[in-house]
C-alpha positions as CSV (number, residue, x, y, z in Angstrom):
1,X,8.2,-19.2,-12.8
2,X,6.4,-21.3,-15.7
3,X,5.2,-19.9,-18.8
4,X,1.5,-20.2,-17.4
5,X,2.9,-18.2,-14.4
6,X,4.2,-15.7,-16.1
7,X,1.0,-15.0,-17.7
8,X,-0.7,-14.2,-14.6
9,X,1.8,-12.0,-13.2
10,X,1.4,-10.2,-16.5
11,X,-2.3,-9.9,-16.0
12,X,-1.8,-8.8,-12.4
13,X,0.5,-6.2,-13.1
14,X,-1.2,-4.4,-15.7
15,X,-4.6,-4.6,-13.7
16,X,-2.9,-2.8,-10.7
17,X,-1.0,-0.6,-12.8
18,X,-4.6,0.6,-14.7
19,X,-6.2,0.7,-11.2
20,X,-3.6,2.8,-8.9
21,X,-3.2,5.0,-12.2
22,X,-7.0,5.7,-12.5
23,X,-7.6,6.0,-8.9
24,X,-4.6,8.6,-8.9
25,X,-6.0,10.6,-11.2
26,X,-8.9,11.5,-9.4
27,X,-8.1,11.3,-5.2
28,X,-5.8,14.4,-5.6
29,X,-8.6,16.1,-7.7
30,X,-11.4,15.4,-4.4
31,X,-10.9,18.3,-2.3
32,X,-11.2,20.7,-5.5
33,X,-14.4,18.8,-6.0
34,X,-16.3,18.5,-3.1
35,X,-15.1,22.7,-1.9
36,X,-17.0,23.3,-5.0
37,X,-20.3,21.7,-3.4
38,X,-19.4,24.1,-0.8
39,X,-17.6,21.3,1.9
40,X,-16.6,22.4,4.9
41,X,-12.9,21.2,6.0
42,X,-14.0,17.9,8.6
43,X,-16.2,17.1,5.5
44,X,-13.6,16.9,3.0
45,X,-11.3,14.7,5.6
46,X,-14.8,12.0,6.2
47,X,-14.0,12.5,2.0
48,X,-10.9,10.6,2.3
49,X,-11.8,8.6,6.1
50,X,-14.5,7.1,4.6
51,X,-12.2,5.5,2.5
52,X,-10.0,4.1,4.9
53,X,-12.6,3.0,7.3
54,X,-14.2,0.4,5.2
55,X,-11.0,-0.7,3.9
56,X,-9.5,-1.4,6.9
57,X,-13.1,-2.9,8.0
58,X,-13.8,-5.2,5.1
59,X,-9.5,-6.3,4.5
60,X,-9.8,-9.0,7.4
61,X,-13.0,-10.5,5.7
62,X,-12.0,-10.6,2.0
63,X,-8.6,-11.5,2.6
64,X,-9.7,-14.6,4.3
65,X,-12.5,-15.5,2.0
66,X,-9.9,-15.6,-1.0
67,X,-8.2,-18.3,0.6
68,X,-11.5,-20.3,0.7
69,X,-13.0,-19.1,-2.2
70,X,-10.1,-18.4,-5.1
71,X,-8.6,-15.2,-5.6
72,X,-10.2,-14.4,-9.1
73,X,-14.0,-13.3,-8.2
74,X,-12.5,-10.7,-5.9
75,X,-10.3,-9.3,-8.0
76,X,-12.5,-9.3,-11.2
77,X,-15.3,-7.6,-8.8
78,X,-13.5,-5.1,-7.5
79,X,-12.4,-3.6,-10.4
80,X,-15.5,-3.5,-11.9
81,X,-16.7,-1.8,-9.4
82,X,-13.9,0.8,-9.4
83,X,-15.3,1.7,-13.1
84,X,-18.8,2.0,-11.8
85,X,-17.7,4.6,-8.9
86,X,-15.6,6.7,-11.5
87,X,-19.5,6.7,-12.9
88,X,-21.1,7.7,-9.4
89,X,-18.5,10.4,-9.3
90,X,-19.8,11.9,-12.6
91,X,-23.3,12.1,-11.1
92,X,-22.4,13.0,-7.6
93,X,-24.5,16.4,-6.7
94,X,-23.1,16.6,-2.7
95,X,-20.6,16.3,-0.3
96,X,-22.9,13.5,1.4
97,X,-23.0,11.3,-2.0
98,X,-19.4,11.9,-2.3
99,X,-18.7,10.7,1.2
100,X,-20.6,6.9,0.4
101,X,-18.8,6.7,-2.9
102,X,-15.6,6.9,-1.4
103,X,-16.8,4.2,1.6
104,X,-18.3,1.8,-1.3
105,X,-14.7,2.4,-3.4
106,X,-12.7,2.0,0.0
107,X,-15.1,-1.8,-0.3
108,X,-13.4,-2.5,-3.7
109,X,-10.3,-1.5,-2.6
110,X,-10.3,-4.1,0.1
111,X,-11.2,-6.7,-2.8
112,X,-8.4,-6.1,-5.5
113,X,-4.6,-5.1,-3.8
114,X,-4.0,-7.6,-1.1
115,X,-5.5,-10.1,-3.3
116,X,-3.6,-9.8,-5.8
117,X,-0.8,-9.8,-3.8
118,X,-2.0,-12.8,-2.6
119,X,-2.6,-14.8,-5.9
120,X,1.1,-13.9,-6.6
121,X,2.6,-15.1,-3.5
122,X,0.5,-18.2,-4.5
123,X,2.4,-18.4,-7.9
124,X,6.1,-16.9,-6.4
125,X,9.0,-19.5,-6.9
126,X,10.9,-20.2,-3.5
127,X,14.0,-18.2,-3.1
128,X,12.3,-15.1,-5.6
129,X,10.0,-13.6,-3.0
130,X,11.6,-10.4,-3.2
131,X,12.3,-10.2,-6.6
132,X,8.7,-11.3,-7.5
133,X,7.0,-8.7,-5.2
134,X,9.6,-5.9,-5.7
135,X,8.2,-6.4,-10.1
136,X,5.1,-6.4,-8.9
137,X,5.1,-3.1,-6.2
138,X,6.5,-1.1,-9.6
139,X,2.9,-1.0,-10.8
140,X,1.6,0.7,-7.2
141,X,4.6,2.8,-7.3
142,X,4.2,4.0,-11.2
143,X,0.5,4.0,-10.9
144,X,0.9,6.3,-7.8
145,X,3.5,8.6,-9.8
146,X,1.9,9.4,-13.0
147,X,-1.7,9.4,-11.7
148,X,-1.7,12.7,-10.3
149,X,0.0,14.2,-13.2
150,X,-2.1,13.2,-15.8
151,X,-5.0,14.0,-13.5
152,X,-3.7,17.6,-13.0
153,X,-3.5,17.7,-17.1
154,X,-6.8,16.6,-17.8
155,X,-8.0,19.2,-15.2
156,X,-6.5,22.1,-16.4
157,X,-6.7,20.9,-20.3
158,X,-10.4,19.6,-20.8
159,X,-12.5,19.1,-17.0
160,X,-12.9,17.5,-13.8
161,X,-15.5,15.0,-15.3
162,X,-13.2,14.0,-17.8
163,X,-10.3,13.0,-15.3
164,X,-13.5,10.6,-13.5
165,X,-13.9,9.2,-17.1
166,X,-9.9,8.4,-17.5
167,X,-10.0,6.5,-14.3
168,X,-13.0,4.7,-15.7
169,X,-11.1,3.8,-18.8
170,X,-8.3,2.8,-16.8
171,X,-9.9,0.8,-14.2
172,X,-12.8,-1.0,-17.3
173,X,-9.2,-2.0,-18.8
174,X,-8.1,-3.1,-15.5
175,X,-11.8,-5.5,-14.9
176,X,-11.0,-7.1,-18.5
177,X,-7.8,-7.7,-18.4
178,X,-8.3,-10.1,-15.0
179,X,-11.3,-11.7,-16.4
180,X,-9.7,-12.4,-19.5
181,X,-6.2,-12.9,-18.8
182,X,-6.5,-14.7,-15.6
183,X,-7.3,-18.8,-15.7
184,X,-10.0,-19.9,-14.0
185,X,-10.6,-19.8,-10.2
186,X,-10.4,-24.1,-10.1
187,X,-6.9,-23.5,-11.5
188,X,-5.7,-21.5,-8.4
189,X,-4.0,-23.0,-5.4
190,X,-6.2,-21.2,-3.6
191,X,-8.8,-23.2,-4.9
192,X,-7.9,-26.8,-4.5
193,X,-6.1,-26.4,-1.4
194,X,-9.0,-27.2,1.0
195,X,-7.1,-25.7,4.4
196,X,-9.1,-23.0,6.7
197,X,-6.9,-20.3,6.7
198,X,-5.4,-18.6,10.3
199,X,-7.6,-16.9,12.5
200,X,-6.7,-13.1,12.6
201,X,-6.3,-14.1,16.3
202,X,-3.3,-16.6,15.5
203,X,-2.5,-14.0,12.5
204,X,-2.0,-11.2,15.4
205,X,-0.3,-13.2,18.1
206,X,2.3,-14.0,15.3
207,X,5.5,-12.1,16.9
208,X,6.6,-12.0,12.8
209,X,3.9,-11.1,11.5
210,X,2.9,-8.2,14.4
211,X,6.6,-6.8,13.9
212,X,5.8,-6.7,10.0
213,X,2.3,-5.4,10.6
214,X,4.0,-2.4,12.6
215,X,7.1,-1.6,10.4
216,X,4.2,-1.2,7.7
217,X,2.3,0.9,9.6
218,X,5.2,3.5,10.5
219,X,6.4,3.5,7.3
220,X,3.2,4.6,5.6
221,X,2.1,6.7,8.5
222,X,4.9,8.9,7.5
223,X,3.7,8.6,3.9
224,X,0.8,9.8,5.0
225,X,2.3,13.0,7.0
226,X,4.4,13.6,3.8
227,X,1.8,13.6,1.4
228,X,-0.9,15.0,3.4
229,X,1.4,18.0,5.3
230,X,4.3,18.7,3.3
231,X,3.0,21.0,0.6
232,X,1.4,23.1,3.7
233,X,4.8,23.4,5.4
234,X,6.7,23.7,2.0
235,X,4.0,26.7,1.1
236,X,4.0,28.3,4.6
237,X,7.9,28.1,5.5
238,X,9.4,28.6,1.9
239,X,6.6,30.1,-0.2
240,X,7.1,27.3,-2.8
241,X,4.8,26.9,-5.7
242,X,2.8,23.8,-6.7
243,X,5.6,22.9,-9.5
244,X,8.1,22.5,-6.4
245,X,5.6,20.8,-4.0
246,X,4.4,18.6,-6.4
247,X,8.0,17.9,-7.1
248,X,9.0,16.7,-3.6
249,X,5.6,14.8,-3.0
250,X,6.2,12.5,-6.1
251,X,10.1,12.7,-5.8
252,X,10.3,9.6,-3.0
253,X,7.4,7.3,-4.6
254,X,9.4,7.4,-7.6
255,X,12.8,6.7,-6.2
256,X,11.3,3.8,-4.3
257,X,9.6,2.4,-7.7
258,X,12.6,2.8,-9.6
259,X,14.3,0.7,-6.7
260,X,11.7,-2.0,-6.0
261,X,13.4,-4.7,-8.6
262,X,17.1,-4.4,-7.6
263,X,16.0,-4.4,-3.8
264,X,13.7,-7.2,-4.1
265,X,16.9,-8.8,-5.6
266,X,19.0,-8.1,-3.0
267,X,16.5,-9.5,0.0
268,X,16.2,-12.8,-2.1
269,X,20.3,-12.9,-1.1
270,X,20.7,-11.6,2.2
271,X,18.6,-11.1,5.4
272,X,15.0,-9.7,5.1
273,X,14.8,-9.3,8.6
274,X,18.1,-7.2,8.3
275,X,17.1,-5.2,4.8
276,X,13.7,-4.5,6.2
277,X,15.1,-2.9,9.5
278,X,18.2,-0.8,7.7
279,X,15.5,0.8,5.5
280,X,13.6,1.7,8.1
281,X,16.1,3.4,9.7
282,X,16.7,5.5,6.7
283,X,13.1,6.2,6.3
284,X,13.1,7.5,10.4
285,X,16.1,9.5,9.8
286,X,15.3,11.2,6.6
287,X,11.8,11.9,7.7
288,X,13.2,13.5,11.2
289,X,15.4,16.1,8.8
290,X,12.3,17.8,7.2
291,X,11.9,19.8,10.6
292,X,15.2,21.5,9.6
293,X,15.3,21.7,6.7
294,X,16.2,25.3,5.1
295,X,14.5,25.1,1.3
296,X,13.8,23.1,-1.7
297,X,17.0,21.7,-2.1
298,X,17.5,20.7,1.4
299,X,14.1,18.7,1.2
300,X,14.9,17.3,-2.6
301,X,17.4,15.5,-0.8
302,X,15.4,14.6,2.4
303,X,12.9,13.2,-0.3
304,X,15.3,11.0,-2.4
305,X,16.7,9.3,1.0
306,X,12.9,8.8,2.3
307,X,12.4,7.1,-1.5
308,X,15.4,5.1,-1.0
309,X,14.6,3.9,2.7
310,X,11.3,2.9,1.5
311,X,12.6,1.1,-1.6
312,X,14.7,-1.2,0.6
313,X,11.9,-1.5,3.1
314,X,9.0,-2.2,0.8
315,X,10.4,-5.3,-0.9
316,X,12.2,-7.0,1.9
317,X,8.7,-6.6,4.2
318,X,6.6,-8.0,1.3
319,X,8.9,-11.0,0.5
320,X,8.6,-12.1,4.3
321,X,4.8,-12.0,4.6
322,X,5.2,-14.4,0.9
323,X,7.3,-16.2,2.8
324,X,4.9,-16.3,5.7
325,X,2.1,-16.6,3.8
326,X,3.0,-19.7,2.8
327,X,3.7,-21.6,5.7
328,X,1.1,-20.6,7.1
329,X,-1.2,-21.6,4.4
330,X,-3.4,-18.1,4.4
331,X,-1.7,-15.9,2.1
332,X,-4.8,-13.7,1.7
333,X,-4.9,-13.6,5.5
334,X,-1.6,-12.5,5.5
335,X,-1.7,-9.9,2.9
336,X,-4.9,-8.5,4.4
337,X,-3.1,-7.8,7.4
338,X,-0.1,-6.0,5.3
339,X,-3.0,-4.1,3.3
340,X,-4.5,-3.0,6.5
341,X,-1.5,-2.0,8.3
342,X,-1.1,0.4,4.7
343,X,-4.7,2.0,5.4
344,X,-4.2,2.1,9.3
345,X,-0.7,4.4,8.8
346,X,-2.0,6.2,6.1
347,X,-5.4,7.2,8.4
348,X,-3.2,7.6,11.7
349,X,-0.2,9.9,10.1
350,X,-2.4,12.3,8.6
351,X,-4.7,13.1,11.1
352,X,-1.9,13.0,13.5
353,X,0.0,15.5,11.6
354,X,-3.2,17.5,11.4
355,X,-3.7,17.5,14.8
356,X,-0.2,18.5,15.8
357,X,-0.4,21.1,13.2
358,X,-3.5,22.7,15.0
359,X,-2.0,22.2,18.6
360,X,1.5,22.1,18.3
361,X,3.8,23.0,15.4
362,X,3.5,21.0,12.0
363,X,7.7,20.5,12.4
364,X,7.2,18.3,15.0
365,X,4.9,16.2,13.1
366,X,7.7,15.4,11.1
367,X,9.9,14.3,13.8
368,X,7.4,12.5,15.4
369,X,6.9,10.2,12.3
370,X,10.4,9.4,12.4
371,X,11.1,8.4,16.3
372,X,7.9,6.2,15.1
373,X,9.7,4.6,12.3
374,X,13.3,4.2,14.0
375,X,11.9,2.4,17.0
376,X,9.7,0.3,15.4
377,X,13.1,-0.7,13.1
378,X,15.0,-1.5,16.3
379,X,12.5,-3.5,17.8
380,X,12.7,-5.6,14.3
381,X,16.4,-6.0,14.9
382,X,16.4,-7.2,18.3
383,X,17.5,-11.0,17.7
384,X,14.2,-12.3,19.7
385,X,13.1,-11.9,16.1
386,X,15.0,-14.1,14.4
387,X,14.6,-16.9,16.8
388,X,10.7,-15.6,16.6
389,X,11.2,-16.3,12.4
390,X,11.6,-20.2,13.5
391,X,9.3,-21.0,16.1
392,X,6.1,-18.3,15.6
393,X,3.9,-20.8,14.0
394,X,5.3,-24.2,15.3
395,X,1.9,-25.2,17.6
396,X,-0.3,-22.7,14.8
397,X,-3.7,-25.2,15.2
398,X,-4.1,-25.0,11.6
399,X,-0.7,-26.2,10.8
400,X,0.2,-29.1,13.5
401,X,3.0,-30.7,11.0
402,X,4.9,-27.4,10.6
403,X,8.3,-28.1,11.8
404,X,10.2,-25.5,13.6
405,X,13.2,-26.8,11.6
406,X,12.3,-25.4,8.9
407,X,12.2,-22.1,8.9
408,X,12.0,-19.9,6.0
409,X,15.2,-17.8,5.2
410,X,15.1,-14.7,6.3
């Protein structure tokens, strides 16, 4: 990676880092503030689904237009308006308000992650994709740990306002560091490229790519169960205080931060396809044990294998849609897709879990998560997918002089 390079990975990092740890500050602070406005419980969940919905809606068309358009504007934009909604949140006086904030921040959202993700596969050395992405998913993954801790401090210390003004710090640091830091948008590839990206058609009718798409969504669906579910069943089944719960909740998104670098490393050096699928497995099986689990310490450990499943997962999955991205010449296209597979699992495992909570028993919900994960990890292995990793994209209409020859490694 050049000097220049480097530079923008610097830039990138330390806008997502500002921007997951502002926006991490405040989500686990929401429900407190809209059951003050008096919100009902269905209100508080369109809180948090109006977030996903225009995500997921707005990914395909943002993602794609960065490939046409440069990946700057977008990311410069969103971030921006991240530090106006920490404003809106300030003068929000109902549940209502609160609701279209959340849609209009689930519209920058779709602007600034896979983006960025994209500009850096543009910028990633061949042979470092998993090195290069594993860095870069450190900022999510420390973002996403200290967030809610300094939000709980500022909470309890000075307000609730003042934790919406800390993520409007963060995320105004975040808007000029990109338009400072980062060149230009006739600098990009992106830019001078000239190629119309893939057609989320072709982008879906990618074996690869629909095998990736899934291994993401079963892997953050059970994020989702975990961090939407398990403080009810640790606080029903075990009586466990918020010290402990908060404990476990944060215990796997640090593990798999602290393991994104050497991981990355590792799926640079052997098979992705093989990496991506063994963490998976771990992820299925851990997940499955919460349902008997018998107190804290049985589910510290439950939590440090689901960490370390998702730390081999995260940067092996992330190097192949780099890799993919590439060859396929839509890389915002591509990371789109991963971005939305994120928001889809998130949406799914929670109000899965929810429902089988209501209907069921919340245990299941747990084990249900993992037979998701382990099958969609088998399916991955099956060696129609490494044949699928050489020929997906050979008669692609946007890319008539790929040769099936020359498949990336895998």
């Amino acid at each position: 990676m050049t000097s220049a390079h480097k530079k923008i990975f610097a830039a990138l990092f330390l806008s997502i880092f500002c921007s997951v740890t502002g926006v991490g500050i405040v989500v686990p602070l929401l429900p407190v503030y809209a059951s003050k406005m008096g919100s009902t419980g269905i209100y508080i969940g369109l809180v948090f689904g109006a977030f996903s919905l225009s995500r997921t809606a707005f990914l395909p068309y943002f993602g794609r237009q960065s490939d046409i358009r440069g990946r700057k504007p977008f990311i410069v934009f969103g971030l921006f308006a991240y530090a106006l909604v920490s404003v809106a949140f300030i003068l929000s006086t109902s549940v209502e308000s609160l609701i279209g904030i959340r849609f209009v921040q689930g519209i920058a959202s779709a602007m600034i992650m896979p983006v960025a993700q994209a500009y850096l596969g543009d910028i990633t050395v061949e042979g470092s994709e998993g090195l290069t992405m594993g860095l870069f998913n450190m900022a999510m993954f420390l973002g996403l740990s200290l967030g809610p801790v300094i939000g709980g401090v500022i909470h309890e210390k000075i307000s609730l306002n003042a934790a919406f003004i800390g993520m409007g710090i963060l995320s105004l640091a975040a808007f000029l560091c990109s338009l400072f830091l980062l060149p230009s948008v006739h600098h990009e590839k992106a830019a001078f490229r000239h190629v119309i990206p893939p057609t989320w058609k072709a982008l879906m009718t990618n074996r690869l790519l629909l095998g990736l798409f899934m291994l993401r969504f079963a892997h953050t669906a059970c994020i989702g169960i975990i961090w939407g579910f398990l403080p009810v069943y640790a606080s029903r089944s075990f009586d466990m205080g918020s010290s402990a719960i908060g404990t476990l909740v944060m215990l796997g998104v640090l593990v798999s931060g602290v393991l994104q670098a050497p991981m990355g490393w590792l799926a640079d050096r052997i098979s992705k396809q093989l990496l991506s699928a063994i963490g998976g497995l771990i992820v299925g099986a851990t997940i499955f044990l919460f349902q008997w689990a018998n107190g804290f310490w049985d589910m510290f450990w439950i939590s440090v294998g689901f960490g370390f499943g998702g730390g081999m997962l995260t940067p092996a999955i992330m190097a192949l849609a780099v890799i993919w991205g590439n060859r396929l010449e839509g890389m915002g296209a591509v990371m789109s897709l991963m971005t939305m597979a994120h928001s889809l699992g998130m949406l799914v495992g929670s109000v899965g879990a929810g429902w089988m909570m209501d209907a069921v028993d919340l245990r299941y919900a747990f084990g249900s998560g993992g037979v998701l994960m382990v099958v969609c990890s088998l399916v991955f292995l099956l060696p129609g997918y490494k044949r699928a990793m050489g020929r997906s994209i050979v008669n692609h209409p946007i890319s008539p002089a790929i040769d099936q020859t020359k498949a990336p490694p895998v």
